[in-house]
One Martini backbone bead per residue (centre of mass of N, CA, C, O) as a GRO file, in nm:
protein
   65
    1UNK     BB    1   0.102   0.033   0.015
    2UNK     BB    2   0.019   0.363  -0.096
    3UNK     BB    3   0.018   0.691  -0.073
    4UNK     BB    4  -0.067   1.003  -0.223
    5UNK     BB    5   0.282   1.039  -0.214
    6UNK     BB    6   0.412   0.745  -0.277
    7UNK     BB    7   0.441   0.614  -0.006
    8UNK     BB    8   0.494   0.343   0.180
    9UNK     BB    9   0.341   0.125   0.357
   10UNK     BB   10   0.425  -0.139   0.558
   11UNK     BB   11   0.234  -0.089   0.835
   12UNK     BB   12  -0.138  -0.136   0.939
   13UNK     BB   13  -0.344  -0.002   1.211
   14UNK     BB   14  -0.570   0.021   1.456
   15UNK     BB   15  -0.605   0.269   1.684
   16UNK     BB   16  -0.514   0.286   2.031
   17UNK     BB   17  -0.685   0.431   2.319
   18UNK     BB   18  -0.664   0.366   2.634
   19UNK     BB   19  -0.826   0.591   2.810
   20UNK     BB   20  -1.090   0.479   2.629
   21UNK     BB   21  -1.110   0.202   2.471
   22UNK     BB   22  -1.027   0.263   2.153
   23UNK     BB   23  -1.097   0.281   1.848
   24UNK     BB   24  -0.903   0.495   1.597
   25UNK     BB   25  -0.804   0.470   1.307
   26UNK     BB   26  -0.488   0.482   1.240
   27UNK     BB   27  -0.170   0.315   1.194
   28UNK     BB   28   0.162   0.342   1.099
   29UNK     BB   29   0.462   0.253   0.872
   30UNK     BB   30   0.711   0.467   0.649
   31UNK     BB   31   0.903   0.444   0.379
   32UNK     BB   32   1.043   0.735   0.296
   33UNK     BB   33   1.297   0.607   0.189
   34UNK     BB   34   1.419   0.394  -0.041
   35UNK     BB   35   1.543   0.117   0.085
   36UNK     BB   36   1.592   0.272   0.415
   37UNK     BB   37   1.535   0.141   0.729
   38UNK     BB   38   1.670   0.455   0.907
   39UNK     BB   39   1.372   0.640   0.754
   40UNK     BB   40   1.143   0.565   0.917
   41UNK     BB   41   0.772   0.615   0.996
   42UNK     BB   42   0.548   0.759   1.203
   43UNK     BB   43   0.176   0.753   1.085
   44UNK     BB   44  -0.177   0.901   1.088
   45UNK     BB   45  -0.521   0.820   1.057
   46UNK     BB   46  -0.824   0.839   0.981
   47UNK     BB   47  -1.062   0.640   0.942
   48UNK     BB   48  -1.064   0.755   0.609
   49UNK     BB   49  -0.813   0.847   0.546
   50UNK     BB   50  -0.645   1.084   0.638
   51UNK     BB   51  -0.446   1.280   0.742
   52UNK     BB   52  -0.273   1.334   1.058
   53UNK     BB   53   0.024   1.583   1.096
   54UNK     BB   54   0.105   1.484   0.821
   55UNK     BB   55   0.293   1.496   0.477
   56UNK     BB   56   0.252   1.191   0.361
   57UNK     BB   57  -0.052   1.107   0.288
   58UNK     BB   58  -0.313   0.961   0.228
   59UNK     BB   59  -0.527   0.700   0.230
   60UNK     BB   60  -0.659   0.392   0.014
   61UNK     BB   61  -0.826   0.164   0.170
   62UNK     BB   62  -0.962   0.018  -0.044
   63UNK     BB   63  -0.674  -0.013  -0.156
   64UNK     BB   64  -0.411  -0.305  -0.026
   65UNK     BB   65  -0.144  -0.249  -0.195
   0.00000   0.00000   0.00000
Protein backbone atom coordinates (compact mmCIF):
# COMPACT_ATOMS: atom_id res chain seq x y z
CA UNK A 1 0.00 0.00 0.00
CA UNK A 2 0.97 3.02 -0.82
CA UNK A 3 0.24 7.14 0.33
CA UNK A 4 -1.13 9.35 -1.94
CA UNK A 5 1.96 10.79 -2.34
CA UNK A 6 3.83 7.53 -3.36
CA UNK A 7 5.46 6.67 0.05
CA UNK A 8 5.14 2.66 0.82
CA UNK A 9 3.34 2.28 3.94
CA UNK A 10 5.19 -0.95 5.32
CA UNK A 11 2.29 -1.91 8.25
CA UNK A 12 -1.12 -0.08 8.83
CA UNK A 13 -3.53 -1.21 12.02
CA UNK A 14 -6.12 0.32 13.91
CA UNK A 15 -4.99 3.05 16.61
CA UNK A 16 -5.73 2.06 20.38
CA UNK A 17 -6.55 4.88 22.65
CA UNK A 18 -5.89 3.26 25.97
CA UNK A 19 -7.12 6.14 27.92
CA UNK A 20 -10.77 5.69 26.71
CA UNK A 21 -10.67 1.74 25.87
CA UNK A 22 -11.19 2.29 22.07
CA UNK A 23 -9.91 2.07 18.66
CA UNK A 24 -10.32 5.01 16.44
CA UNK A 25 -8.35 5.85 12.92
CA UNK A 26 -5.20 3.81 11.96
CA UNK A 27 -1.65 3.93 12.92
CA UNK A 28 1.01 2.68 10.10
CA UNK A 29 4.83 2.78 9.59
CA UNK A 30 6.24 4.51 6.34
CA UNK A 31 9.69 3.81 4.52
CA UNK A 32 10.30 7.71 3.74
CA UNK A 33 13.57 6.96 1.73
CA UNK A 34 12.92 4.08 -0.64
CA UNK A 35 15.09 1.13 0.45
CA UNK A 36 16.40 2.56 3.86
CA UNK A 37 15.22 0.84 6.76
CA UNK A 38 17.03 3.89 9.26
CA UNK A 39 14.62 6.25 7.65
CA UNK A 40 11.52 4.98 7.88
CA UNK A 41 8.64 6.82 10.22
CA UNK A 42 5.31 6.81 11.92
CA UNK A 43 1.86 8.20 11.09
CA UNK A 44 -1.52 8.42 11.62
CA UNK A 45 -4.55 8.41 9.84
CA UNK A 46 -8.00 9.34 10.42
CA UNK A 47 -10.99 6.50 10.17
CA UNK A 48 -11.12 7.43 6.46
CA UNK A 49 -7.76 7.38 5.84
CA UNK A 50 -7.06 11.60 5.81
CA UNK A 51 -3.60 12.23 6.62
CA UNK A 52 -3.66 13.29 10.73
CA UNK A 53 -0.62 16.06 11.40
CA UNK A 54 2.03 14.83 9.30
CA UNK A 55 2.95 15.39 5.44
CA UNK A 56 3.03 12.66 3.79
CA UNK A 57 -0.77 11.99 2.47
CA UNK A 58 -3.51 10.31 2.96
CA UNK A 59 -4.36 6.69 2.39
CA UNK A 60 -7.04 4.77 0.11
CA UNK A 61 -8.13 2.07 2.92
CA UNK A 62 -10.48 0.65 -0.58
CA UNK A 63 -6.94 -0.14 -2.18
CA UNK A 64 -4.97 -3.16 -0.32
CA UNK A 65 -1.89 -2.89 -2.33
Amino acid sequence: MKTKKDIKVIYLQKAYYPKTGTYQGWTGKLRVVAGDPFHDDYAKWTDDGKARDHEYGDINLKDSK
